[in-house]
C-alpha positions in Angstrom: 105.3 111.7 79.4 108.0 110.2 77.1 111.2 111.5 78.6 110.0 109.9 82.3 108.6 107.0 81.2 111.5 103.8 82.4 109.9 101.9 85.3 113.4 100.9 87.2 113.5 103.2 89.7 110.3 102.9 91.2 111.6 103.7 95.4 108.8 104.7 97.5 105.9 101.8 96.6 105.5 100.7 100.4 103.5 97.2 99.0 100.4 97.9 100.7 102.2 101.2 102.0 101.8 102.0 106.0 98.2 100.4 106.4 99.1 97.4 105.1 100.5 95.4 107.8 100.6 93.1 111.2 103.7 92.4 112.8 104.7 88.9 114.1 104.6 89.0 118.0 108.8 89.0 118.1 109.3 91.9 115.9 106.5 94.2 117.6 108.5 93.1 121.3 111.6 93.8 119.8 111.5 97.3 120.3 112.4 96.4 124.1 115.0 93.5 123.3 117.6 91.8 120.8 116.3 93.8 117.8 115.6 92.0 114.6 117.9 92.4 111.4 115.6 92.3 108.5 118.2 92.7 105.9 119.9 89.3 106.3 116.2 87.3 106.3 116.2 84.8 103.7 112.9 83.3 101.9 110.1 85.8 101.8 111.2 89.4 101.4 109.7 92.4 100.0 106.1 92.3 101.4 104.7 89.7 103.5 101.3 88.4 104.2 101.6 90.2 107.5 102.5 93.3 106.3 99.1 93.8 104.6 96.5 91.0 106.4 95.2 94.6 108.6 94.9 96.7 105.6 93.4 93.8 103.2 91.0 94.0 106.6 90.0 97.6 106.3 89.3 96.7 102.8 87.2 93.8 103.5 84.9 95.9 105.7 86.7 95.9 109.4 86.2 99.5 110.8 88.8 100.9 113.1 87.3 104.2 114.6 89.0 107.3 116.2 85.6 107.8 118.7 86.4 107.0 122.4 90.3 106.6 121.4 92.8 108.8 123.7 95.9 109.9 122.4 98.9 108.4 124.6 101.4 110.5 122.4 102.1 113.6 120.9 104.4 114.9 117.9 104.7 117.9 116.0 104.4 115.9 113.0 103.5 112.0 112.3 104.6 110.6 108.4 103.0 107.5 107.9 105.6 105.7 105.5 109.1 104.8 106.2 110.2 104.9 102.2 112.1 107.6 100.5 108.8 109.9 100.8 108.5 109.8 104.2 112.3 109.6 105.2 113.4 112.8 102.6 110.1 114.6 104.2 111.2 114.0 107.8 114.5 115.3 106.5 113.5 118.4 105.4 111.1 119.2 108.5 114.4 118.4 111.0 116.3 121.2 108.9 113.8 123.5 108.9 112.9 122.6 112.7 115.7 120.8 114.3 113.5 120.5 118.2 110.3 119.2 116.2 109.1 115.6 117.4 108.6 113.3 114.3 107.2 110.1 114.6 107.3 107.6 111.3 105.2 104.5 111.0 105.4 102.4 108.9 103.8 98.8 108.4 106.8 96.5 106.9 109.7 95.2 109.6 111.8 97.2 107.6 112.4 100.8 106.4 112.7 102.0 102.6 109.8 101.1 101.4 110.7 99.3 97.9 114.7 100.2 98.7 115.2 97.3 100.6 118.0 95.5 101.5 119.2 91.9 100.9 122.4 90.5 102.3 123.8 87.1 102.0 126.9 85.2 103.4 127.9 82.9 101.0 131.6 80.9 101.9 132.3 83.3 104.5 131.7 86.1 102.1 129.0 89.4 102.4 126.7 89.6 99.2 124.5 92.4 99.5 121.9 92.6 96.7 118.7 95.1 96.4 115.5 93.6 97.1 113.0 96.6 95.3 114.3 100.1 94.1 117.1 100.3 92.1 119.0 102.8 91.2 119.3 106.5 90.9 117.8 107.1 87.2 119.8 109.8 85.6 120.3 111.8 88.4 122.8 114.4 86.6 120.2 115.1 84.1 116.8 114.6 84.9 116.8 115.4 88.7 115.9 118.9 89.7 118.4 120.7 91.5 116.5 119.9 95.0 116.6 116.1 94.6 120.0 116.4 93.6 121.1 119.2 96.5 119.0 116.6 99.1 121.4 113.4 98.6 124.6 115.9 98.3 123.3 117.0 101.6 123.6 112.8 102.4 127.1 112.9 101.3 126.5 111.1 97.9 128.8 112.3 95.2 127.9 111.0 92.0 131.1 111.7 90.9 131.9 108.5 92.3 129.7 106.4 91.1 132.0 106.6 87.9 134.9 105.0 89.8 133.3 102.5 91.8 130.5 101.4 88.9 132.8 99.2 86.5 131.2 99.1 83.2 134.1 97.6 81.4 133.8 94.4 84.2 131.6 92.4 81.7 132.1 93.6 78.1 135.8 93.2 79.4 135.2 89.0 79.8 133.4 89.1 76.3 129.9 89.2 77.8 126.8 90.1 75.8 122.8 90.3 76.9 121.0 86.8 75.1 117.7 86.5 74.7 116.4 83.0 75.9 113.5 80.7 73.7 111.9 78.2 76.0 110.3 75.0 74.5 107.1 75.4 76.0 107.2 78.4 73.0 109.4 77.2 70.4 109.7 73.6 70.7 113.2 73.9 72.2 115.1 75.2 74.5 117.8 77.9 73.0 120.0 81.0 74.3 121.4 82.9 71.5 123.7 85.7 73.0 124.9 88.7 71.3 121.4 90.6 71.4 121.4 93.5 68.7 119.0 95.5 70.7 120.8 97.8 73.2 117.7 99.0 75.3 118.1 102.4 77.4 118.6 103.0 80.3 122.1 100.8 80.1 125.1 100.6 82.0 126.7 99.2 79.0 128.4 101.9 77.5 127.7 101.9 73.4 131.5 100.9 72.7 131.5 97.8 74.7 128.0 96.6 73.9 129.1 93.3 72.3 125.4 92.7 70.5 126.1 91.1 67.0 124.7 92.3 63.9 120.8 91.6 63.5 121.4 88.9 60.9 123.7 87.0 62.8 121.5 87.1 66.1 118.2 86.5 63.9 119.9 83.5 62.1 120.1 81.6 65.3 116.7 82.0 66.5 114.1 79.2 66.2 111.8 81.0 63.9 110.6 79.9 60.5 112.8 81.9 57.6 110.0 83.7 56.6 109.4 85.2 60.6 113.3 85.9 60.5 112.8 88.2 57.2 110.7 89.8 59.2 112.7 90.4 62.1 115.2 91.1 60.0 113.3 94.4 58.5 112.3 95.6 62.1 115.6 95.8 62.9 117.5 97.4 59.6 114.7 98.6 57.6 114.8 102.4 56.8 111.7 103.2 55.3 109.0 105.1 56.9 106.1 102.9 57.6 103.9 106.0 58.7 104.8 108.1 55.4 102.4 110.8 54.6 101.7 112.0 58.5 103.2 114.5 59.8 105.5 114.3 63.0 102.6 115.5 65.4 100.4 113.1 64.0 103.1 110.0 64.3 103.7 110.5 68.0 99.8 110.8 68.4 99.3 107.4 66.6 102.7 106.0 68.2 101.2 107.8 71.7 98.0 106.0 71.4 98.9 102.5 69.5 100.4 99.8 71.8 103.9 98.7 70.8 102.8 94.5 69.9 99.7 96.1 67.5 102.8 98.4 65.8 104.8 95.3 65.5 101.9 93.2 64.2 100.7 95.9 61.5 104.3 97.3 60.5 106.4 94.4 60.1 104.4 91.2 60.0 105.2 89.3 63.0 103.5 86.2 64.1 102.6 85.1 67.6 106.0 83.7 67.8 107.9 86.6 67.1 105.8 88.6 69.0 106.5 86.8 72.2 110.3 87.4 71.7 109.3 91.5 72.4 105.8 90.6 74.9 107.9 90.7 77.8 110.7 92.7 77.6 108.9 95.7 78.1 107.9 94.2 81.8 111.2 95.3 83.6 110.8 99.0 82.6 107.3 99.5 82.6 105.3 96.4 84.6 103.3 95.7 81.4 103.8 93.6 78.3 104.1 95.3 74.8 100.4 95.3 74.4 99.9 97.6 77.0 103.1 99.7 76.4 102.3 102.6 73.9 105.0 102.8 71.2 105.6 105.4 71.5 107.3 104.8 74.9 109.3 101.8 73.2 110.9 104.6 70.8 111.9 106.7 73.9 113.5 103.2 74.9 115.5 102.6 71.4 113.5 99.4 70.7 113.7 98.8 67.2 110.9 99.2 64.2 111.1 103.2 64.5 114.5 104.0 62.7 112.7 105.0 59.2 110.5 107.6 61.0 112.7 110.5 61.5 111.6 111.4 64.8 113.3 113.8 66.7 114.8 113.4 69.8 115.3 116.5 72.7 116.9 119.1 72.4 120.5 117.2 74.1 119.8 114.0 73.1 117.5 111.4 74.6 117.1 111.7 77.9 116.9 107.9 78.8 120.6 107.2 77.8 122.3 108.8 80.6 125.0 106.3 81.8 122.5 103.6 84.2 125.7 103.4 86.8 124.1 105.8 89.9 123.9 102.5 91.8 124.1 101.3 95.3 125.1 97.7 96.3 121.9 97.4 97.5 120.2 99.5 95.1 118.3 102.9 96.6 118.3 100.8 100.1 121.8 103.0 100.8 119.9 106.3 100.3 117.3 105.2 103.2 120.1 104.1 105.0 121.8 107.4 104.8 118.1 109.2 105.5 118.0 107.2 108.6 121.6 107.7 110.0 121.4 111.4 109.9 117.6 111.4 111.9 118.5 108.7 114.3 121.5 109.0 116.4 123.4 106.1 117.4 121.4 104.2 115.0 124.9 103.1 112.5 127.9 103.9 112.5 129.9 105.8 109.2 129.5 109.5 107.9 129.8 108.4 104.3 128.7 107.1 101.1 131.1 104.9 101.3 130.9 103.6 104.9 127.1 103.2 104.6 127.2 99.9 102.3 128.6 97.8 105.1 127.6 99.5 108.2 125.6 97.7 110.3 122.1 99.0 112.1 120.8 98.4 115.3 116.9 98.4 114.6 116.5 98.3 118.6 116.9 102.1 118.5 114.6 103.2 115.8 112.2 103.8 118.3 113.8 105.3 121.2 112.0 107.3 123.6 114.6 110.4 124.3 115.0 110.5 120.5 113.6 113.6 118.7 112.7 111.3 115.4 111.5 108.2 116.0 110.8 105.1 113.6 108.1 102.6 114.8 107.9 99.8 112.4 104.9 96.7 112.4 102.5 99.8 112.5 99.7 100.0 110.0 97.5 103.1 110.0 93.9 102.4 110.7 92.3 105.9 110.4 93.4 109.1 110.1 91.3 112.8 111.0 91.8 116.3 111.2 90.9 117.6 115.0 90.6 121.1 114.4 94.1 121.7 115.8 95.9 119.0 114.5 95.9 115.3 113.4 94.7 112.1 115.1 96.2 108.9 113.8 95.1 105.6 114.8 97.4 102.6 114.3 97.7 98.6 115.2 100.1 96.5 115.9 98.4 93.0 115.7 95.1 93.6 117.8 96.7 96.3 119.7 95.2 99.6 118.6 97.4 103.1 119.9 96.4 106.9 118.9 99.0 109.5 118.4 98.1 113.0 118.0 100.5 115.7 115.9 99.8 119.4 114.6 100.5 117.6 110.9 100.4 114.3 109.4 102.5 113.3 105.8 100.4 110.9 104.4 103.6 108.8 101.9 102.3 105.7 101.6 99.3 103.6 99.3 97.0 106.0 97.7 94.2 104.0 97.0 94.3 102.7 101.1 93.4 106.5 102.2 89.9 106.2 101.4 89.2 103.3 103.8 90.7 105.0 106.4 90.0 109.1 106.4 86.7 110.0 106.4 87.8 113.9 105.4 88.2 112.9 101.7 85.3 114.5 99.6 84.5 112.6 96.4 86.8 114.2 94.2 89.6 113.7 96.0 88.8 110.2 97.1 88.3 109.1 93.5 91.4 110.6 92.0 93.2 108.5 95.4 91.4 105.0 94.3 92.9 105.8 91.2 96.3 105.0 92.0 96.5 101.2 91.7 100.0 100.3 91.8 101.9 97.0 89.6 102.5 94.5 90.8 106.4 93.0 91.0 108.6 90.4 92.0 112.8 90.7 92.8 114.2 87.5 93.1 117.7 87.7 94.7 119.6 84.4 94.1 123.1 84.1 95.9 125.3 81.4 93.7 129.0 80.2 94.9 130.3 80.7 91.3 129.5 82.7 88.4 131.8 80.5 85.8 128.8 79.1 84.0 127.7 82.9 82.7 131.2 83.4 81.1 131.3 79.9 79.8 127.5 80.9 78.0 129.3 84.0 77.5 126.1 86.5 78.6 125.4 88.7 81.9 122.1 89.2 80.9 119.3 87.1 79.3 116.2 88.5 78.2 113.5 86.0 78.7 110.3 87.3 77.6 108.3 84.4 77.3 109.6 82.7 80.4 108.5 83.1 83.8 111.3 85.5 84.9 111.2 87.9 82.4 114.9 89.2 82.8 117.6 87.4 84.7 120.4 89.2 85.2 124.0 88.9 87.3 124.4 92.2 89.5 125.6 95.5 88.8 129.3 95.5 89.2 129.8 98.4 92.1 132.4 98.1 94.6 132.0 100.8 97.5 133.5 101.6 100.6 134.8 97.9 102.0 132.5 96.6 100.0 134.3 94.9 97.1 132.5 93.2 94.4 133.1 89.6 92.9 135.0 90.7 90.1 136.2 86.5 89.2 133.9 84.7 87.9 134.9 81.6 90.7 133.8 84.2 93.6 130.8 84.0 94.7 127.6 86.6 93.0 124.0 88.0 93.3 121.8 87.1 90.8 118.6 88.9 90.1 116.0 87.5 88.6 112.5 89.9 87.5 108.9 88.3 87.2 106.0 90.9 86.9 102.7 88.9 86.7 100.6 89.6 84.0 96.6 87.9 82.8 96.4 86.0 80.2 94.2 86.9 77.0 93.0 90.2 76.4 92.5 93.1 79.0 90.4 96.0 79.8 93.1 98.4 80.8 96.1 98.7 82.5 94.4 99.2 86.5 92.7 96.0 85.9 95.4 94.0 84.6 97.5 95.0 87.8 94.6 93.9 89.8 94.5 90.5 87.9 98.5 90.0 88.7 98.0 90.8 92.1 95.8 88.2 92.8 98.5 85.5 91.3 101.3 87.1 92.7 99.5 86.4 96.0 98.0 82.6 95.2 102.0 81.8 94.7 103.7 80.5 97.4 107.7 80.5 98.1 108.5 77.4 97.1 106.9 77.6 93.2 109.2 80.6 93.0 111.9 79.0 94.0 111.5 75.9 91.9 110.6 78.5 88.9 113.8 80.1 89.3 115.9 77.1 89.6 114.0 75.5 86.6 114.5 78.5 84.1 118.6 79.2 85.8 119.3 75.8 84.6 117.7 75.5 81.4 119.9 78.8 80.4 123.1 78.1 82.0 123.5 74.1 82.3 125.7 73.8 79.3 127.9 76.4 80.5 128.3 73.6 83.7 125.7 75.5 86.3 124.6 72.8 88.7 121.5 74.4 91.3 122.0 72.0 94.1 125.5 72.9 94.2 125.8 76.6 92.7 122.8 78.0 95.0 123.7 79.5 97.9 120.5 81.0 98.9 117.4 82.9 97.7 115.3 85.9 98.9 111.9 86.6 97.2 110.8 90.0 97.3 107.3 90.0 96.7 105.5 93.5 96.2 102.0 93.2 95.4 101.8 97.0 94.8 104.7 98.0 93.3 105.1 100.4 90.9 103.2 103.6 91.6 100.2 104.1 88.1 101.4 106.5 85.7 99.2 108.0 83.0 99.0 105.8 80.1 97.5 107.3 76.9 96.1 103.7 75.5 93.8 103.7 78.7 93.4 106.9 80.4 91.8 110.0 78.8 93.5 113.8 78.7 91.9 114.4 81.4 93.1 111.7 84.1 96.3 114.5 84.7 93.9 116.9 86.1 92.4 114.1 88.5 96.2 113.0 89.3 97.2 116.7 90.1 93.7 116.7 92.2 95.0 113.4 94.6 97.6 115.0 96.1 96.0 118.9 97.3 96.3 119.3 101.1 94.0 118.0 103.7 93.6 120.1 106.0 96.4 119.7 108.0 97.0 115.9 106.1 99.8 116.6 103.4 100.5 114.3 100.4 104.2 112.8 99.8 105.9 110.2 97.9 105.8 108.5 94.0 102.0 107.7 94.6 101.3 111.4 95.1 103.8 112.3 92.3 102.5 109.8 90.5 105.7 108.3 89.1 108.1 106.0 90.8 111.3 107.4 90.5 113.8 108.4 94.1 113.7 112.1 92.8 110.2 112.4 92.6 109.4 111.2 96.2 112.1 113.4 97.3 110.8 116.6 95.2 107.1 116.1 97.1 108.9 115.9 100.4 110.4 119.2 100.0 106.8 120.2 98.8 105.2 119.1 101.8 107.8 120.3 104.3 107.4 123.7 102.7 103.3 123.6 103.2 104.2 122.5 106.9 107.0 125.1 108.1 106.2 127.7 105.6 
């Protein structure tokens, strides 16, 4: 579990997945009209009350029933979810069977699942920004050949990432990541840049990480001396503060000990301290450090483990591969491509390249003639094998239509099946409710002028005990036309993280996701707009940011099931791998794709099921 274990890439989420969703009464009639262009919406992104108020329905008791319901259509196979799962699985089934008739629903306006797409126009400029999955996470040595033969197959060369990525961009301008103190913690208000603690996955590359030494950063924190002596020996200190176990027996304790209660026991640190390191585990793994074994902060290079002599893989650690595999709008480019090569007419461009910028017509997702079809605003409402086949029920708003196929690719929200396909037996429909999913929270935040980050001299701030946990400006890719705003005067993307988490103790990790739901839903658009404009100028007003004037716009993409669960040794016993493995067996003719039936939210992942399940299907 501790070389997969970074929570960036997590593609494929689908919020409430395909039975989560209503559509508003324009976007289900667009399909006959002007078509909608979901990518340039501002204000609420990601997923919106109407995406889930059907499936929070099922939930709450409302029964949708396949009896007495005729089937008006008929495809060789329906997936139900439009995200990297569903798109890489309808992929494979048009190679393997270029007549078949494939429907996709899917319950969001938009395709991609988590890979969505923000763009902004700012002074007559294009700013396009990624509103869920981010990037492709070491694909050169972590992705199995297939997920890495599937996007060669797109047209994406890595290869080129290395040119159009440029890392030198911000170390270049003297840039470092800071770590932010708020008063509500500390008493004041306090960025000290030059963060010693480079943690992996980075695009920084270690040369031009401009982090000063640990005494200098820890000098100008606002910590008592004694707490900086402290932090002081977390971060230099050699000696082994497990001596006498063996190297088994340190990755079982570090395995099953949270990362905070190593901090606390090792080194000494207060409540204070502790909150400079609660948070900054929430970007990679949608839980703070007390839910975060340590053993998965090691795998990350966070400090406190230097004296243990552990051993790293055979070729090094496999989370510092260069973090630079990145679209301007983040994985939203690789659903793109998926779409352009089922849909004809759909964009224009054969290219990586051309596929930043080019523009789709969403009126012809869902065209008739078409042998693939996408069909958007559609949340599944139950789901049966028919002894030949599949019968899928779906709504659109109070509208109710019944498709029938020889297969269905179930690739959205696990824990949603039960409600809605009475063919589960009780194994498998407990190892499905098992799959509760984190909630997150992209902000995109388009400013006319980045000169206040250079003037505070960061492009990254930590913030662990702030609201947004990390606020960063955008990764520095210029692609195709696209050319990124390499002077600070131009206008930028900034991205700003906030993962809801309970306060006070919790039972396990499910439960706290559960808990952070429910605020990330109590929250409206305005609180996280005022949040972000409250912690942006606390950090960057002496470096002359001004939010009336800087901000351009802002998109909230709000995913109330995000990342897909992932075994977690502090909660889950041996034995919840078996269960996992158990989730995602074959349903008749109901296969399993996606991260929530791999069980890990990573691009590759959803695309290695896919090919699974297109094998089961055409043999």
């Amino acid at each position: 579990m501790a070389s997969r274990i970074t929570r960036r890439d997590f593609i494929d989420g689908f919020a409430c997945a395909i039975i989560a969703g209503s559509a508003s009464p324009g976007l289900v009639l667009a399909r006959g009209g002007a078509a909608p262009y979901p990518p340039g919406r501002t204000g609420y992104g990601g997923s919106q009350p109407g995406d889930f108020a059907i499936a929070h329905g099922v939930r709450d008791g409302r029964q949708y029933g396949l009896h007495g319901q005729t089937a008006t259509e008929h495809y060789d196979v329906v997936v139900i979810g439009a995200g990297i799962g569903g798109l890489a699985t309808s992929h494979y089934l048009r190679k393997a069977r270029p007549k078949a008739r494939i429907l996709i629903l899917d319950n969001h306006d938009d395709f991609g699942g988590h890979a969505r797409r923000n763009e902004f126009h700012v002074d007559g400029r294009l700013l396009v920004g990624y509103g869920g999955s981010e990037s492709m996470d070491a694909p050169k040595t972590r992705w199995t050949q297939v997920a890495r033969d599937c996007v060669a197959s797109l047209g994406v060369d890595l290869a080129r990432f290395e040119k159009a990525f440029h890392r030198d961009l911000y170390p270049g301008l003297g840039l470092s990541s800071g770590l932010f103190f708020p008063r509500e913690v500390y008493g004041v208000d306090r960025l000290v840049s030059g963060d010693p603690m480079r943690t992996i996955p980075t695009d920084v590359p270690a040369d031009l990480f401009k982090g000063r030494s640990a005494a200098a950063f820890i000098a100008d924190c606002p910590i008592d001396d004694a707490q900086k002596a402290c932090l002081l020996s977390l971060y230099t200190d050699k000696r082994d503060v497990l001596a006498g176990r063996s190297l088994e027996e340190k990755q079982q304790l570090l395995a099953t000990t949270s990362y905070r209660d190593y901090l606390a026991r090792n080194f000494a640190l207060d409540e204070r301290s502790l909150a400079m390191f609660d948070g900054r585990t929430l970007d990679e793994f949608a839980s703070k450090s007390g839910a975060v074994p340590a053993l998965y902060a090691w795998s990350c290079e966070y400090p406190g483990f230097q004296g243990l002599g552990l051993p790293l893989p055979k070729g090094g650690n496999p989370e510092a591969a260069p973090y630079i595999y990145h679209f301007p709008d983040g994985n939203a480019s690789l659903a793109r491509l998926f779409v352009r090569s089922l849909i004809p007419g759909v964009a224009p461009g054969n290219s990586m390249e051309d596929i930043v910028t080019a523009r789709f017509d969403y009126g012809r997702l869902d065209v008739p003639a078409n042998r693939v079809r996408l069909r958007l605003c559609s949340t599944v409402v139950a789901l049966a094998n028919n002894g030949a086949g599949v019968d899928v029920l779906y709504a659109q708003g109070e509208d109710l239509t019944c498709v029938r196929a020889s297969h269905a690719v179930y690739a959205g929200y696990s824990a949603m099946l039960p409600y809605i396909c009475a063919d589960l037996d009780a194994v498998q429909r407990r190892a499905l409710s098992q799959q509760v999913k984190a909630p997150l929270v992209y902000v995109n935040v388009a400013i006319r002028s980045w000169r206040s980050w250079v003037n505070r001299g960061i492009h990254y701030v930590n913030n662990p005990a702030g609201f947004y946990s990390h606020v960063k400006l955008d990764y520095p890719v210029s692609l195709g036309r696209y050319r990124f705003p390499t002077h600070p005067d131009e206008p930028m993307v900034l991205h700003l993280i906030h993962v809801p988490w309970p306060d006070g103790p919790i039972k396990d990790q499910r439960s706290a996701w559960r808990a952070g739901r429910a605020q990330v839903y109590s929250r409206s658009f305005e609180e996280f707009e005022l949040r972000a404009r409250d912690e942006l100028t606390r950090i960057l007003a002496p470096g002359g940011f001004d939010s009336e004037r800087d901000i351009g716009a802002i998109t909230v993409n709000r995913w109330g099931h995000g990342y897909s669960y992932y075994s977690n040794p502090l909660f889950d016993p041996p034995e919840a791998e078996r269960e996992m493995d158990l989730s995602s067996k074959k349903l008749g003719r109901v296969h399993f794709a996606g991260t929530d039936a791999a069980w890990m939210p990573f691009a590759d992942r959803a695309i290695d099921t896919a090919h699974r399940v297109a094998a089961e299907i055409s043999g």
